[in-house]
N, C-alpha and C positions, 0 to 999 in steps of 0.2 A: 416546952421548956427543955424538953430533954436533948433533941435532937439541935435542939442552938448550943447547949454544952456539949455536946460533943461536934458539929460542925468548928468550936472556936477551939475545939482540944484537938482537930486533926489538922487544924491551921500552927498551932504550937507546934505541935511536934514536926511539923513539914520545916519552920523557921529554925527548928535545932537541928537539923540534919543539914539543911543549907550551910548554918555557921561552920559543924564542925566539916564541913567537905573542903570549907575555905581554909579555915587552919591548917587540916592536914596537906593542903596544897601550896602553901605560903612556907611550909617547914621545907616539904621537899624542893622548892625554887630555891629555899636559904640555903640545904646541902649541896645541893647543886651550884649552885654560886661559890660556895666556900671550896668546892672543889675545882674550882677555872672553869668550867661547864663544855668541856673539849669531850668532844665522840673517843670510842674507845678506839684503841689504833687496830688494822687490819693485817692480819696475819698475812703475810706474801713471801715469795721465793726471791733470789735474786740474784746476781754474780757481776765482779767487776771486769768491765769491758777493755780488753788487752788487745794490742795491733800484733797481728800473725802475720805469717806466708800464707798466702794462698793462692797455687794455679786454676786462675779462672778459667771456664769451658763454660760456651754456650751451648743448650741443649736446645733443636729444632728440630722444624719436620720440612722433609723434604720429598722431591717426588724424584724417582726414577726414569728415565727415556732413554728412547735407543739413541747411541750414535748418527745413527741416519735411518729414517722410517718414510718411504712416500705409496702411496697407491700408483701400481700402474695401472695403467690407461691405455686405449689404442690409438695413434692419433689421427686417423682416417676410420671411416666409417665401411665397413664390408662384414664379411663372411668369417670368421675363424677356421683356418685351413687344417692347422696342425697345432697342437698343444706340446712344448718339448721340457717341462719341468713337471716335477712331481711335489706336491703336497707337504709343505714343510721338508723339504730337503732343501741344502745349501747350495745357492749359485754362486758363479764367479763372474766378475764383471765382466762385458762384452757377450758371456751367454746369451744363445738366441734363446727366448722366450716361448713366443709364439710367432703365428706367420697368417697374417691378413690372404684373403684371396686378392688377388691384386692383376687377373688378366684385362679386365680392362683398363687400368692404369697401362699397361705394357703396351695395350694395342692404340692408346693414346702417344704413348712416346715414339710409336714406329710413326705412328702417321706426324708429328713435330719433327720427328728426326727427318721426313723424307722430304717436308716443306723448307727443312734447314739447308738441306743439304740442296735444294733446287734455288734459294735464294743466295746460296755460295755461289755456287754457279754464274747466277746475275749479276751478282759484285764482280765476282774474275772477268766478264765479259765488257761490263762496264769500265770497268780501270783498262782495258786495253782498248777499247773505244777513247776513254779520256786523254789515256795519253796521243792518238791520234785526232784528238781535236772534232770527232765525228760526237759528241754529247756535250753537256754543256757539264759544268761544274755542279750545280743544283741536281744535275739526274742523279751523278755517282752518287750524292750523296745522299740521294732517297733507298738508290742500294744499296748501302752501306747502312743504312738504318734501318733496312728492313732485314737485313743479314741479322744486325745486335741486338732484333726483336727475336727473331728463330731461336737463334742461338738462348737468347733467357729461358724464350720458354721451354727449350728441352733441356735445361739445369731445372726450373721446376716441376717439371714430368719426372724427370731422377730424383730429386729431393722426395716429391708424391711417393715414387715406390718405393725409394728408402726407408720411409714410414710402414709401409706393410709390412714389417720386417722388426719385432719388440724385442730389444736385447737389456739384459741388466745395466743400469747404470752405475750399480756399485756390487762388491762380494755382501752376502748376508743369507740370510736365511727366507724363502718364502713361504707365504701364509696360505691358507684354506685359497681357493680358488672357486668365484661365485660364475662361471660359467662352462660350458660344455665346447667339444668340436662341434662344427654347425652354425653355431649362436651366430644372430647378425648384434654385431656390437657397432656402437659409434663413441666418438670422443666423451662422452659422459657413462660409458658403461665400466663399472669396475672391474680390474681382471682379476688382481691378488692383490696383497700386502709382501712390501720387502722390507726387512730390517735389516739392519746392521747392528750386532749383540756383541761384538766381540770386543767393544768399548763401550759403555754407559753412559749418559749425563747424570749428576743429580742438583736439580732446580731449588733453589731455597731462598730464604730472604732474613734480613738480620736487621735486627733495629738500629734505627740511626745514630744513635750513640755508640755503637761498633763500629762505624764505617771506616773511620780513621785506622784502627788497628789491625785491619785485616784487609790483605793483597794480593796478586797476583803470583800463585806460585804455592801458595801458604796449604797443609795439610793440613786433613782433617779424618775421621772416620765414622761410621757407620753402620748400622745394622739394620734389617729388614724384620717387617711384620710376621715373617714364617721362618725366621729364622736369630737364635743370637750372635750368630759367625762376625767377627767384626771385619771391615774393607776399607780400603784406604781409598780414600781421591785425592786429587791436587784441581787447585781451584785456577782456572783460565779465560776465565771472563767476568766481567762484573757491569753492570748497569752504569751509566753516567752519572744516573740522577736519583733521588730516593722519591721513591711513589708518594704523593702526596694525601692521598687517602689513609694511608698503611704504615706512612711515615719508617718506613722500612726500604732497603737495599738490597733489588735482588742478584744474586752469584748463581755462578753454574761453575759446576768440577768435573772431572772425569776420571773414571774407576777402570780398571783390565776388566773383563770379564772371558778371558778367555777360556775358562774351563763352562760357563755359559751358568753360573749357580744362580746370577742374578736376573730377572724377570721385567723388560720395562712396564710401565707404568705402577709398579708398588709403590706403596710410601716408604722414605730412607727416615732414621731417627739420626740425627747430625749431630755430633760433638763435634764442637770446635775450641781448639783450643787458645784461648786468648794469652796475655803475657803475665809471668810471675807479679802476683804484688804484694811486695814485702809488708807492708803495713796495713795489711785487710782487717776492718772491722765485721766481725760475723755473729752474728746474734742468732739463740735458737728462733727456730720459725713459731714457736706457739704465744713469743713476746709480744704479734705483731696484731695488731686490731686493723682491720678494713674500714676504710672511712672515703666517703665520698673523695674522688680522683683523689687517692692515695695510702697511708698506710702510716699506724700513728703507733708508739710505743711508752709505757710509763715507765721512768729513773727516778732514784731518791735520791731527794734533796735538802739537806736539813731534816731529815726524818719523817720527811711527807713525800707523796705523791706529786710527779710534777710531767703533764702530759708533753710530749714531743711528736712534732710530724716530720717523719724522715721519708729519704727517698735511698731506693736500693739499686741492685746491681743480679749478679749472678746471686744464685743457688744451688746448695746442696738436699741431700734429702733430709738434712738434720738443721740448716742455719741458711740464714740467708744475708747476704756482705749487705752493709751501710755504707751508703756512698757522699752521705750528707743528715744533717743532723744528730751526729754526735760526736763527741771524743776519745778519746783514751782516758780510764779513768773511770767513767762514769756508772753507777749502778744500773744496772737493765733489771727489771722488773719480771719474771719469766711465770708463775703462775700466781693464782688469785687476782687476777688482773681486771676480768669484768667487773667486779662491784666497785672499782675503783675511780675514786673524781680527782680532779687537782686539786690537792690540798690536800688528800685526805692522807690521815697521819698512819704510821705503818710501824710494824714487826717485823720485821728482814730475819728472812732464815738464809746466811747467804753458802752460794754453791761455787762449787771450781766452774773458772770457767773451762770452756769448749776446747777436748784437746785436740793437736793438729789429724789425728787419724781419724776423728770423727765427722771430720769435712767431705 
């Protein structure tokens, strides 16, 4: 008996805790109600979005090259007679290089020269046969053909030893040399490296939304990985077409290097400078949330939160320009931004905006 009165007295007391759990929950849904039942607003930063000046400049990377860079080469195959350049010292174009052995090339063109000079002969002999009528027409003209055979091939017997003979194609500086006097070299063996430094290229590419603004002629400058020294180039050629992959526009410019500071193959850091624009929207960069292919920012709007996907332009190291989704006018959102949804209702602490020396 006992244990039935108290099984039915832990059954009451379970049904009184249930009720009062429900009242206590029924008050707080009523305060809640009589209070609109709105979330509390989110503290955030903000400032109102003004059109400035701003001189854009695109910032790239670019690479360095000589003016003129080839491997020579020998273009007959022999012996290395004489080596007449030293090891990174400057030639001048037309310097002899090096000098092939080339006596029998020589002792070939005696023996063409003496067949030339023996089928001269046959022609001289012939043409004063023809004109007396003692040959026919058809002979001279086997000796006269066989005279403009001779004759070729001892232009290419001279041609042949001209080639033993490697002279600079251009002024420039040459490189380490991967053979000795002695070597038998042929048309595939390397001799040296020659550059030309005393003019630069620097290679780069610009996104296609630049392409229109930037032309032939147009300055820009520079600096190197080993150095902050700034360099001037001017830009003298430009690709036809924008790469399809890269969607990009490659340029090339050219630098002096005449005191020789610069080094081909570095990477250059490119400033280019694009055209004033009076009315640039620049937003600090920590306004900007990454979001699949693109970049989305919150403004207030009636005192909430209201998401925008914008697209941008150049940067600074403090703000980056809007080039599309906003106005003049409109609250930029700048910190407390991640907990933030569209809608949600806010407390603007608002800031100056962005002055022009902070660009």
């Amino acid at each position: 008996m006992k244990l039935r009165y108290i099984f039915f007295g832990l059954i009451g007391i379970g049904l009184l805790a249930l009720i009062g759990y429900r009242i206590l929950g029924n008050s707080s849904t009523t305060a809640q109600n009589n209070a609109g039942g709105a979330p509390p607003a989110v503290k955030v930063s903000g400032m109102v979005l003004q059109p400035q000046a701003f001189a854009e400049n695109l910032s790239l990377s670019g690479t360095i090259e000589a003016n003129e860079q080839i491997e020579i080469r020998s273009e007959i195959s022999g012996i290395i007679e004489n080596i007449n350049f030293t090891e990174g010292s400057r030639v001048t174009k037309g310097q002899v290089l090096f000098r092939v052995n080339d006596q029998e090339l020589r002792a070939q063109l005696a023996k063409v020269q003496t067949n030339q000079n023996l089928t001269a002969e046959n022609e001289r002999r012939a043409k004063l046969l023809l004109e007396k009528e003692a040959i026919s027409r058809e002979e001279y003209d086997m000796a006269e053909a066989d005279l403009a055979s001779a004759r070729a091939e001892s232009q290419l017997m001279q041609a042949q030893l001209g080639k033993a003979t490697v002279r600079a194609p251009f002024s420039g500086i040459i490189g380490l040399r991967y053979v000795s006097q002695g070597t038998y070299v042929t048309p595939a063996t390397p001799i040296a490296n020659l550059v030309n430094t005393d003019q630069l290229k620097i290679t780069f590419a610009i996104p296609e939304k630049y392409s229109s603004q930037i032309g032939i002629d147009d300055e820009l400058t520079f600096t190197t990985s080993n150095s902050a020294e700034e360099h001037t180039a001017k830009i003298y050629a430009i690709e036809p077409g924008v790469d399809i992959s890269t969607r990009s526009l490659r340029m090339r410019a050219i630098a002096d290097n005449k005191e020789g500071k610069l080094i081909p193959g570095t990477f250059a850091n490119v400033f280019l400078p694009l055209a004033v624009v009076n009315d640039a929207l620049m937003v600090p960069s920590e306004a900007f949330i990454p979001i699949q292919n693109g970049k989305k920012i919150f403004i207030a709007e009636n005192g909430r939160a209201k998401e925008v996907v914008v697209e941008t332009g150049a940067r600074t190291e403090s703000a980056i320009r809007v080039t599309s989704g906003l106005k003049p006018g409109d609250t930029i959102l700048t910190s407390g931004i991640m907990v933030l949804r569209d809608g949600s209702p806010l407390n603007i602490d608002l800031r100056q905006p962005i002055a022009k020396s902070q660009l």
